[in-house]
N, C-alpha and C positions, 0 to 999 in steps of 0.2 A: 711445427705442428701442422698438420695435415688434416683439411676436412673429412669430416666422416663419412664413408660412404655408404650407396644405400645395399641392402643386402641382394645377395646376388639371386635369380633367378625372377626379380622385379623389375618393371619398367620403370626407370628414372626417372624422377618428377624432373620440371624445367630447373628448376634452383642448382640441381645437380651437376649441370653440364658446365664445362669450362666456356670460356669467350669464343674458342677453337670450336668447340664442339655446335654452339650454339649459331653462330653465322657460316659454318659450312653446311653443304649438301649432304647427301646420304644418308647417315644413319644420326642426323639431328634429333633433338629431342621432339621440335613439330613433327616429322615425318614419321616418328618411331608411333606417334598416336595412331590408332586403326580406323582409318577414315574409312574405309571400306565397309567396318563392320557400322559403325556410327551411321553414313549414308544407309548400308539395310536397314536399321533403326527408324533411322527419317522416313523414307519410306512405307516401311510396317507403321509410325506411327500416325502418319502425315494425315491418315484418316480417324484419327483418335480425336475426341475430341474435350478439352480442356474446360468444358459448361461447367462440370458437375465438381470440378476440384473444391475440397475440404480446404482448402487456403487460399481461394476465394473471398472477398467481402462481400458487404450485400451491395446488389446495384454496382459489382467488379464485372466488366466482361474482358473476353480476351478480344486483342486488333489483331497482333500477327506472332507467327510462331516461329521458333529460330532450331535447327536442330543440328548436333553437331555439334553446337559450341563449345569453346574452352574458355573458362574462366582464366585467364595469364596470370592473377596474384596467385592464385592457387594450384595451376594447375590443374585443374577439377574439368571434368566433359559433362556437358550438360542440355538440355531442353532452355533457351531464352523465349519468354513470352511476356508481349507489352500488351497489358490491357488500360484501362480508362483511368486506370489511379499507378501504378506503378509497374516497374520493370520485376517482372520473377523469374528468377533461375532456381532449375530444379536439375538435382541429380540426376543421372544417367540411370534409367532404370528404376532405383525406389520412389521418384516423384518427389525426394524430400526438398522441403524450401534449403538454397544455401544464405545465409545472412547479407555474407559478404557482396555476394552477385544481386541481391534483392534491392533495390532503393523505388523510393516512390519517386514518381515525375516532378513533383514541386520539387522536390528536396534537388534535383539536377542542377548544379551553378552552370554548364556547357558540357557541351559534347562535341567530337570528331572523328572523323575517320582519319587513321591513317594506314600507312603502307611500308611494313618493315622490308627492306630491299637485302635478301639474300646473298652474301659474298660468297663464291664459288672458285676455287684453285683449277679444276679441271677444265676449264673450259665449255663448260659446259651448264651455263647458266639460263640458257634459254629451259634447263628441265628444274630451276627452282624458280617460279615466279614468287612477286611480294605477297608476302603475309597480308591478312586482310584484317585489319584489327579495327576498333569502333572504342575510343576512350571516352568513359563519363566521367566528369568530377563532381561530385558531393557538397553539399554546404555543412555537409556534417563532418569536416574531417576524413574522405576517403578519395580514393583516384584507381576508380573500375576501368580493368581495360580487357574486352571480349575478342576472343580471336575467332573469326569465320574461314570455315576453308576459301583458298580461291577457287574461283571460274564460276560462284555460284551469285545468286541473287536476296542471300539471307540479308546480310549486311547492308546494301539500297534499303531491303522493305523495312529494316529494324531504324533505319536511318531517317529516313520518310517517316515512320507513325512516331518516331520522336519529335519530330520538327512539327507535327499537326497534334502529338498532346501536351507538349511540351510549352507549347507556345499559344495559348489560346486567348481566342479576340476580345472575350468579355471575362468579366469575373463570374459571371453563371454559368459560364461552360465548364468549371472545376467542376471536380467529382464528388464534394460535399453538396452541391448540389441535385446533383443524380441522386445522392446515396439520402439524403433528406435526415431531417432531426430523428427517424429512426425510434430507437429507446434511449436516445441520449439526449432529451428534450431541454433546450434552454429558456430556464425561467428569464425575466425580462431582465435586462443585466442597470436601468433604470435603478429598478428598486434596489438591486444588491450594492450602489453606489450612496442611496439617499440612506442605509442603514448605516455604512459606514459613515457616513459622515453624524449620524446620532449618535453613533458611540464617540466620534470626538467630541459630540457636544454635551456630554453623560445624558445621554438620552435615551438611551437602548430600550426603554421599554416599549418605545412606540416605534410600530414598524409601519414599511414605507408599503404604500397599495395602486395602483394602476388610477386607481378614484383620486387619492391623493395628487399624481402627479398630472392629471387632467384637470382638476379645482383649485392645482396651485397651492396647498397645504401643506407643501411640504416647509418651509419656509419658516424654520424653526430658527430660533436663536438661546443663548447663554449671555450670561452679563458681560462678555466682552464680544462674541464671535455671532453672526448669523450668516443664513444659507440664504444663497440670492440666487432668483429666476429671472431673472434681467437678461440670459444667454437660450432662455427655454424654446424657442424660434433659433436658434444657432444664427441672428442675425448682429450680436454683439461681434461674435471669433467665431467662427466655420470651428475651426480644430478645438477649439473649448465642450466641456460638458455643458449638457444643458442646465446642470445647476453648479453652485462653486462655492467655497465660503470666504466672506468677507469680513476685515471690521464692523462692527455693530455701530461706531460711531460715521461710518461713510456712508453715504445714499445711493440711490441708483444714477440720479443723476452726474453725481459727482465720478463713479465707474466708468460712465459715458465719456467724459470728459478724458479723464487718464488713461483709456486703453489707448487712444490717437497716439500717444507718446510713445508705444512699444511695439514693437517689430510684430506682424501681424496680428496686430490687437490683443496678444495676451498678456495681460495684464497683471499685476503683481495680486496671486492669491492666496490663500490658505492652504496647505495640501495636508498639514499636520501639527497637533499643538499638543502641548504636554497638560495631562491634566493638575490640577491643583495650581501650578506657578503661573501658568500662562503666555511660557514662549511655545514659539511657532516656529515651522518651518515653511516658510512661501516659496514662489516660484513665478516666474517669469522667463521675457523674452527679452534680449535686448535692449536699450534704450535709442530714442532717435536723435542723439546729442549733437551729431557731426563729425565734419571733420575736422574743427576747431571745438569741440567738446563745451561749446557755448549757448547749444538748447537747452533749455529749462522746462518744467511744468508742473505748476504748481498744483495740480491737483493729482499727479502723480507721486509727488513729493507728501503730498499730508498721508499719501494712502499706503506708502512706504513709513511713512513715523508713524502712522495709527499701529503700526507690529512692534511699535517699543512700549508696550501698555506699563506701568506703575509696577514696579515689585511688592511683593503682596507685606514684607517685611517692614519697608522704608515707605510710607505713602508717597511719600514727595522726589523721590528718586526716580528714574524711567528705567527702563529695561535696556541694555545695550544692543545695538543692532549692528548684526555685519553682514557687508554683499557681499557673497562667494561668486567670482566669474568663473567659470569651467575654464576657459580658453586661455591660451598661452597670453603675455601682455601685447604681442608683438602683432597678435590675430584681431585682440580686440583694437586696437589702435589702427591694423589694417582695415579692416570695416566701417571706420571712421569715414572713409572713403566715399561708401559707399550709401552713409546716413546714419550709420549703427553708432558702434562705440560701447562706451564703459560709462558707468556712474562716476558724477563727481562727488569725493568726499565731503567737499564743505558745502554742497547743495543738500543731504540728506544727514546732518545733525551728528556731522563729523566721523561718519561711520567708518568703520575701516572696508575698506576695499582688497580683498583676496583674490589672487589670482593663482587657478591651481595648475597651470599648462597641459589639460588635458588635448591630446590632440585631436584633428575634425575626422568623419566621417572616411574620405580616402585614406588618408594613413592606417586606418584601420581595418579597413578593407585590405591593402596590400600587406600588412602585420601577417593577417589569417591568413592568405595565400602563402604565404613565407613559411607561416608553421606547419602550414598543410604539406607541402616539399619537403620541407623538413623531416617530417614523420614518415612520408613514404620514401624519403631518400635512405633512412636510419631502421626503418621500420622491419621484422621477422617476417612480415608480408609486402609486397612491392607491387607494386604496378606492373614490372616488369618481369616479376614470376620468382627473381632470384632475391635471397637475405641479402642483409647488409654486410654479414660475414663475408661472402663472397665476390662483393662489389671491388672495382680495379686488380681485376686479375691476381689477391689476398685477402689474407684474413686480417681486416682492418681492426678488430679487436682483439681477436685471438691471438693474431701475432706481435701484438705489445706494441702496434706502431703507435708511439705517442703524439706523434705529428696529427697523422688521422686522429684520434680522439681527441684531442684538443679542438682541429678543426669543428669536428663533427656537435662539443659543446657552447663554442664558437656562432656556429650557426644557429644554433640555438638562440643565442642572446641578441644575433643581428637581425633575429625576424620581429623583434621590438615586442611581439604579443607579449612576454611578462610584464616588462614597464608600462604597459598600455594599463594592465589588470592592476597596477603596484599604483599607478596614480590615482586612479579612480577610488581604489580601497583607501588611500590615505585623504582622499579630498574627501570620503563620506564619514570618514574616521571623525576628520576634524570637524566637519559639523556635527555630530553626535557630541563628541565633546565641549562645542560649547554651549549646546543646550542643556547639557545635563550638567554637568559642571558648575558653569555660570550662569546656566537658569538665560541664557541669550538668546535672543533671536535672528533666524537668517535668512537672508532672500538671496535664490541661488538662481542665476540664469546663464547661460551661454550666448548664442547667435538666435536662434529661430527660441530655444528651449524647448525641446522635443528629444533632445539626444541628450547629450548629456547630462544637461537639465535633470532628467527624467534616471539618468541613472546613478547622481549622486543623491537625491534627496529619496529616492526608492531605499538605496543603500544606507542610507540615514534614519530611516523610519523602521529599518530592519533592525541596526543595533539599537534603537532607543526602547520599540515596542514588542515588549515577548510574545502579545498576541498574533504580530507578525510571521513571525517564526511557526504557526502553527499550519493547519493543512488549510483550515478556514481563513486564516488570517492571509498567509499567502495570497488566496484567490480575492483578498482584498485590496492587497498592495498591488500586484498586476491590474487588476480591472482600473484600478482608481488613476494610479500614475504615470501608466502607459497605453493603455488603454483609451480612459475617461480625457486624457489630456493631451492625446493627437499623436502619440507616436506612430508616424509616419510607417506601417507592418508592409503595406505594400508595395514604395518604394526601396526599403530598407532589405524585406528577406526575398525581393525578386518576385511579388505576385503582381497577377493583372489587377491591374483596378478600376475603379467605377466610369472611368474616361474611355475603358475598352483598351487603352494602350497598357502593355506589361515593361518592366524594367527588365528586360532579359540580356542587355548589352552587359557582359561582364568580362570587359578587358581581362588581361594580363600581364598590366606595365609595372617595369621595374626600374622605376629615372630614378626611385631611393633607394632601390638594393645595391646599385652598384654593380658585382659580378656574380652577386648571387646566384647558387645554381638552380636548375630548374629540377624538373621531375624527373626520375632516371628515362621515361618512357620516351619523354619529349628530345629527350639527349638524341634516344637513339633511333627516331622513327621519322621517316619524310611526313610531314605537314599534308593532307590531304584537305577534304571539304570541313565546313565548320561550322555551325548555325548560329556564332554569332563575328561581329567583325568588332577592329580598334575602334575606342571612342574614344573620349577626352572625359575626365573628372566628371566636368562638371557636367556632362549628358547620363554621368550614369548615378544612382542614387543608392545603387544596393552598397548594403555595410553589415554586419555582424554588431551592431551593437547592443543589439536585446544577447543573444548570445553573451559579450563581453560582460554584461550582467549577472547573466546566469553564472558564469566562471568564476566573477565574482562572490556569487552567494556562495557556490562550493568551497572558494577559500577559507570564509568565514566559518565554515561548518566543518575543513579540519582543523582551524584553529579553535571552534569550541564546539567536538563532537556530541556535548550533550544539553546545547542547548535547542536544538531543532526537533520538531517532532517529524518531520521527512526525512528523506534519506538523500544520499546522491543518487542512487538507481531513477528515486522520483524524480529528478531535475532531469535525469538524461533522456524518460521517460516524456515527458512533460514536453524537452525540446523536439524529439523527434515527431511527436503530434503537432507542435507547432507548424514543423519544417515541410510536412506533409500536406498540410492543406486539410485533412481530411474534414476537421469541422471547422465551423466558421467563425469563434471567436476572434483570429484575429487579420481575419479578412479587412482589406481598407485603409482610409490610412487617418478617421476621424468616427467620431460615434453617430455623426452626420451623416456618413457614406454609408456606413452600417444600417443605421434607420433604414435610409433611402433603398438598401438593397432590401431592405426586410431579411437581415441576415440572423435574428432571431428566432425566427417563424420559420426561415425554408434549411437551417440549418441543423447539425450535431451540434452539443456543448464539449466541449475538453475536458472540461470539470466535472460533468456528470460521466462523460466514459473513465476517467481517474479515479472515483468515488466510488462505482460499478465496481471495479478491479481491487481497490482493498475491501470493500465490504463480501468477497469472498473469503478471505482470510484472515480479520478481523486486524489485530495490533501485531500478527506475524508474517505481513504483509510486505515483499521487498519495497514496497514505497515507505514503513515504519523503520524511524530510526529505533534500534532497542535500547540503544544509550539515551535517551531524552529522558530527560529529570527536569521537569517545568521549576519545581520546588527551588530548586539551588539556582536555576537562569532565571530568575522572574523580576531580572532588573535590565539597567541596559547593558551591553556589549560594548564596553570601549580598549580597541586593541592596541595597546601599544605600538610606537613606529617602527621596534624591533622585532615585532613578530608578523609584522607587512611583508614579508618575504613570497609570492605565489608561486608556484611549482607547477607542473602540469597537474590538467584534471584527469587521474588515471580511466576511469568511469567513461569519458566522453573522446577525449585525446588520443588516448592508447586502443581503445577497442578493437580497431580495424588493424592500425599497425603494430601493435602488440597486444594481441589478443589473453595469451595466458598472461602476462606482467599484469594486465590491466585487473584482471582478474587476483592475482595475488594479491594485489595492493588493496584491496577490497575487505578488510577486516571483520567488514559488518556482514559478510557470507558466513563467515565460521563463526560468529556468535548466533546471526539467525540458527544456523544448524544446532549451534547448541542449545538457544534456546528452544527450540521444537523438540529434542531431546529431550529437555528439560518439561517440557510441556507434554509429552506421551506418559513421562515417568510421573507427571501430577494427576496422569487419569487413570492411570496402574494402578499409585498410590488411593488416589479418592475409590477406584470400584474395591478394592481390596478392605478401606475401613468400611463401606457399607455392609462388604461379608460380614468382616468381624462384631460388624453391630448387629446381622441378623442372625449370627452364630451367638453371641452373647446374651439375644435375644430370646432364643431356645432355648439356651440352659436356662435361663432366669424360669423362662416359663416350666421346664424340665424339673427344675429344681422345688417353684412353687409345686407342684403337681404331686413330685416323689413326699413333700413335708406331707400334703393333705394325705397319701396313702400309709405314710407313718400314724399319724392320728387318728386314720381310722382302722391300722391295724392293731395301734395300742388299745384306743375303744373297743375292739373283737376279742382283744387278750382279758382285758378288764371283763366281759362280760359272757365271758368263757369262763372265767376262774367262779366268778359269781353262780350261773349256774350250774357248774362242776360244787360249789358247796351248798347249792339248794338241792342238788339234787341227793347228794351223800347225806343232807338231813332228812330229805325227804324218804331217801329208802331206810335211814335208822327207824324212823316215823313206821313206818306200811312194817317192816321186819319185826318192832316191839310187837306187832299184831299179830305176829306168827306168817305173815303174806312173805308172797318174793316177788318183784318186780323188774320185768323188762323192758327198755324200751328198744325197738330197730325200726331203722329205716331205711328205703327202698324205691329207686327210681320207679314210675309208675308213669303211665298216658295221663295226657289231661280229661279227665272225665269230670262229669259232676260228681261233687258232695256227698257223700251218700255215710248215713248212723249206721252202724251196727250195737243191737241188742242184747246181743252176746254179753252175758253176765261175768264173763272171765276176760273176755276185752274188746279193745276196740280199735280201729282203724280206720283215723280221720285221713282223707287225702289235701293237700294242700301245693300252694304256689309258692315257692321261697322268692326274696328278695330278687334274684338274677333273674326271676320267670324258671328256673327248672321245678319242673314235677317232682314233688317226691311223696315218700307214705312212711305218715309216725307211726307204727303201731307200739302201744304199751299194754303190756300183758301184767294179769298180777293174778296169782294163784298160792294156795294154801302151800305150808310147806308140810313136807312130809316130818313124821318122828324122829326119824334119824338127824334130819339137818334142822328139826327144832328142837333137839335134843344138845346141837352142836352151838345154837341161835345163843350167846350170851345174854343179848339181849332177853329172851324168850326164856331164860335160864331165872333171870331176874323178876320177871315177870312171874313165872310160875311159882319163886318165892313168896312171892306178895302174894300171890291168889289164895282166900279166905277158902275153896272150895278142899285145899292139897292137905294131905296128912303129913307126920314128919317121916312116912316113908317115903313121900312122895308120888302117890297113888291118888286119882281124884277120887273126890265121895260120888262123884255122879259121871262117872264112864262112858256110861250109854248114852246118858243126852247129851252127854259132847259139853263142854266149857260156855256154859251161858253167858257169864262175862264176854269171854271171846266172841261166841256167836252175834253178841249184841253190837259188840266193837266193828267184826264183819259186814254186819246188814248195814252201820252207817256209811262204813266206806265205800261198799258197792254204789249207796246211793249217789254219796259221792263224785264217784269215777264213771257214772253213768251221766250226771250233769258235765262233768269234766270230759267224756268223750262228745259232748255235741259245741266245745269251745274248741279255738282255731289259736293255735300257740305260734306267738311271733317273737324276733329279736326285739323288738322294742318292747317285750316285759323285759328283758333282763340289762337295760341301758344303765348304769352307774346312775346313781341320786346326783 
């Protein structure tokens, strides 16, 4: 099987080229790059200037500008420019940010120049000089390596403004402080400590105030636990908060007493206690036994049995208490040495004694380094431009070599990082367990307890408390237990701190890898200048173990994906703001140093620009997990030791050297899309029922409307027929008279009113109902012989008449029908009062 090649009439990216192609002269893949056209670039742009860039932060400016560059993982030509917070590379041409070429300056573990030395067959190597390349390595899991042409000056100046921002003399020259609290204003982190600790003590309703913690109120207690300011001067522990919770049966003085006994005064305290039963999880440092394990002190001793309170069941029973040591037993006993040690069991009321071997600080530091080679030895992106497909002149996967792949998983497991994460998960395990289980209490410490310490009972309070798990609760267990309780942020992730000295020594020894390999870069590239040199352990302090935590919480959350209401995006999210520097929370390396910088006041919060970013997007937010179901998780989390198994964190591990993997394994992408789907088609659906309710609406109204014109076309029928038979009685009436009567009517102007006297008729004008004009006239005149001759009525009539013969001839001809006549002159009169009335629909309205 043959790699694929790329199609023809393209320039090869660097992965492409064979081992041959790549260390000869001529038509390599560096030279085939158009330095010529790149230099007119530089040039045209050199006077451009970079102020006004859209990817820019506030208070970013640019130091110096790099042009020409090649990115070597990718291949990619570009624009390098370092300004005050981080390195930006931008595409050639469209100005787009590239991810991979981007890192901020804190996040930099080292950097170097080196000098790839071209092999040339022709003899004639004076016409390839070395490559000029500039490697940075990442604390985020990445290994940047920038290639500059030679003969120029890019590569000094990029090299220089890293070594002066990379490295700065105080903690106020970071660029959180330039950039200032901004909109991302840190409430006092003070009070967001004194509220946590009222909710351990069911106190939530009362919240913590500035007044409060000047007057000294805060100072609450519960029938077994109270909050002690004995430390509120930080003159009890420097690395202690200024408040802490105690025994309620221990005094201040008796505190006094007992911190003497533990390794920089921290003292055995409260970090967490379950409601209702009343175990705890404490925390401490060391003890100062010896190194015959024969110091004692007994008021350190009552202040360790004050956490075995009464079970609420059995009065007279105590609570069981166990010391978990983090440290191997071979560590703790080694320290002995040096004043430390381990608890005796039958000095504190027969407790058992745990020892979980997690290992210190350096091991863990070279762990990460190992995985970090790892990923970029294995990785679809390399340091060194080419896949892992193509590494050792074959396709190490492709072509079935089992040897290699075995290797390759191999190395995986000698860089220690899972066992590191697998012990830690099972020593937090097991104290959740026995709190919740056995309702026990434990007091957990290491050597100083600041590291591990802080990452087993953090992890403990995560499975016990579902509040934890939330976005809120989160920013309580960070602030409280790593935070509040001295973990050391600034020795640990390589910041400067409050001394003005930074931990930027960051060897790369391997006396416990053995023949571990290194980075493919470092294989194949002469060693140039460096900006940091060898040191020993114990000079250097930086370690990845807040990280190792955060890894740990990721496992936890794909072993139970619906108990979190964050997501992984937010963890990785979360680290890389850490790792930046950009705000100050965790500047320092005690709440002490903080105070003292005024790191509240001159700073950003992390937690309010996190809050800012989902409150754009509400619950569809990649920091929401969409599986969270509080309802069904709202107990503790106790993982079995068969599902301790940790894997890489695809989200943070994979990103850089397997960009798409990292991305598939990302389940919670394609549900977000679905659910967004799903949420367009609920605002489809919702505008579409308000149609149908304003459409259902109209007919209703449509419908009432067409009834009422029924009603009142059947009252118009009703009172149509009515006087259609008044009026047929009325003309039988006026006809038995011999009369005939008309009525018509006739649109007309509105004019006044006006009688007519007219004795034959008359014509009232009038306003109908609608306002149209119109004119009744009704006529009624004599009939003639003929058609009163044809009149039945008038036939009947003329029988009755006393005046007729039984010819049928009247007796008085000439005076005309005096009956009649008489009948006549009433009616005129009649129809003469009748023409001065106004005839409306409502006479003829139904009864």
């Amino acid at each position: 099987m043959t790699p694929p090649r790329p199609p023809s009439g393209r320039q090869r990216p660097l992965r492409y080229y064979s081992d041959s192609e790549r260390t000869e002269g001529g038509s390599g893949s560096w030279d085939t790059l158009e330095w010529n056209k790149l230099d007119q670039t530089a040039s045209g742009s050199s006077s451009t200037s970079f102020a006004n860039l859209s990817c820019l932060l506030e208070s970013e400016r640019v130091i110096v500008e790099g042009y020409g560059v090649v990115l070597i993982n990718t291949d990619e030509a570009g624009t390098l420019l370092v300004t005050n917070f981080r390195i930006l590379f931008l595409s050639e041409g469209t100005r787009k940010v590239i991810p991979l070429g981007t890192i901020p300056l804190a996040t930099i573990e080292k950097f170097n120049k080196t000098a790839l030395k071209v092999q040339s067959n022709n003899r004639q190597s004076d016409k390839n000089p070395p490559r000029r390349l500039l490697q940075v390595t990442g604390k985020d899991m990445r290994i940047i390596v920038y290639g500059f042409r030679p003969k120029t000056k890019q590569r000094r100046s990029v090299f220089d403004a890293l070594l002066r921002c990379t490295k700065p003399e105080r903690v106020w020259d970071l660029y959180t402080f330039a950039c200032g609290p901004s909109k991302f204003g840190n409430a006092n982190p003070k009070e967001r400590l004194l509220n946590e600790y009222f909710r351990l003590l069911g106190k939530s309703s009362v919240r913590a105030s500035m007044d409060m913690i000047e007057d000294g109120s805060f100072t609450l207690e519960n029938e077994l636990w109270r909050i002690s300011d004995l430390n509120s001067n930080y003159n009890l522990c420097q690395t202690y908060p200024f408040a802490f919770m105690v025994p309620k049966s221990i005094s201040d003085e008796e505190l006094l007493q007992a911190c003497s006994f533990r390794a920089k005064c921290r003292l055995p305290v409260i970090t967490w206690c379950q409601p209702g039963s009343g175990a705890v999880i404490a925390r401490s440092s060391q003890p100062l036994v010896g190194l015959m394990m024969n110091m004692r002190s007994n008021f350190d001793e009552k202040l360790v049995a004050a956490f075995c309170t009464q079970l609420g069941a059995n009065k007279g029973e105590r609570r069981k208490l166990y010391i978990a040591d983090a440290r191997p037993r071979k560590n703790a006993l080694a320290n002995g040495a040096m004043g430390g040690g381990s608890e005796s069991s039958s000095n504190y009321f027969q407790s058992p004694i745990v020892f979980f071997g997690i290992d210190n600080i350096h091991a863990m530091r070279e762990s990460y380094s190992r995985l970090r080679d790892y990923l970029d030895m294995h990785g679809a992106t390399s340091s060194d431009g080419r896949s892992s497909f193509l590494r050792h002149t074959g396709w190490t996967w492709g072509g079935g070599n089992l040897s290699s792949m075995s290797a390759s998983v191999s190395l995986l497991g000698d860089s220690g990082w899972l066992i590191h994460i697998q012990n830690v998960l099972a020593g937090a395990a097991w104290i959740a367990a026995r709190v919740a289980v056995e309702s026990a209490s434990v007091l957990v410490h290491c050597s100083d307890g600041w590291d591990r310490t802080t990452q087993l009972v953090s992890l403990a309070c995560l499975m016990l408390d579902p509040y934890y798990r939330t976005f809120t609760g989160f920013q309580a267990l960070v602030e409280k237990d790593w935070l509040a309780f001295g973990h050391p942020f600034s020795d640990r992730v390589g910041m400067p701190n409050i001394s003005g000295s930074g931990n930027f020594d960051l060897p790369r020894q391997s006396s416990s890898a053995g023949s571990y390999p290194s980075s493919p870069v470092r294989q194949s590239t002469q060693s140039g200048g460096s900006q940091s040199s060898s040191s020993s352990h114990a000079q250097n302090n930086y370690s990845p173990i807040f990280m190792q935590w955060v890894d740990s919480v990721s496992q936890l959350m794909r072993m139970y994906p619906c108990a979190f209401e964050f997501s992984p995006t937010f963890l990785v999210d979360f680290m890389d703001c850490l790792l930046s520097c950009r705000f100050g929370n965790f500047l320092c390396n005690s709440e002490k140093e903080r105070q003292q910088c005024a790191i509240a006041e001159a700073c950003g919060c992390i937690w309010a620009y996190l809050t800012d970013l989902r409150s754009l997007a509400t619950s569809s937010h990649v920091h929401c997990n969409p599986f969270y179901d509080p309802l069904k998780y709202d107990g503790p989390l106790l993982p079995p030791a068969a599902s301790l198994s940790p894997t890489l964190w695809p989200q943070f591990h994979l990103r850089w050297a397997c960009p798409e993997e990292a991305k598939a394994a990302d389940i919670e992408v394609q549900c977000r899309a679905m659910r967004a789907k799903y949420s367009e088609m609920q605002k489809d659906k919702e505008v579409t029922e308000r149609r149908v309710d304003e459409i259902s609406f109209a007919m209703e109204s449509l419908s009432a409307e067409l009834l009422r014109e029924r009603r009142m076309s059947w009252s118009a029928r009703e009172s149509a027929k009515r006087a259609t038979k008044e009026y047929r009685a009325l003309t039988r009436a006026v006809q038995s008279l011999g009369c005939k009567v008309n009525f018509t009517t006739s649109d007309v102007e509105d004019v006044p009113l006006e009688n007519n006297n007219n004795n034959n008729n008359s014509n009232p004008r009038r306003r109908d109902r609608q306002g149209n004009n119109s004119d009744v006239s009704v006529s009624i005149s004599l009939m003639s012989e003929e058609n009163r001759s044809e009149n039945q009525v008038g036939r009947v009539c003329e029988a009755l008449c006393p005046l007729r013969t039984r010819e049928g001839v009247c007796r008085w001809p000439e005076a005309g029908c005096a009956h009649l006549g008489s009948q006549f002159v009433g009616l005129k009169t009649n129809f003469d009062a009748f023409d001065r009335l106004s005839i409306h629909e409502s006479y003829f309205k139904s009864e």
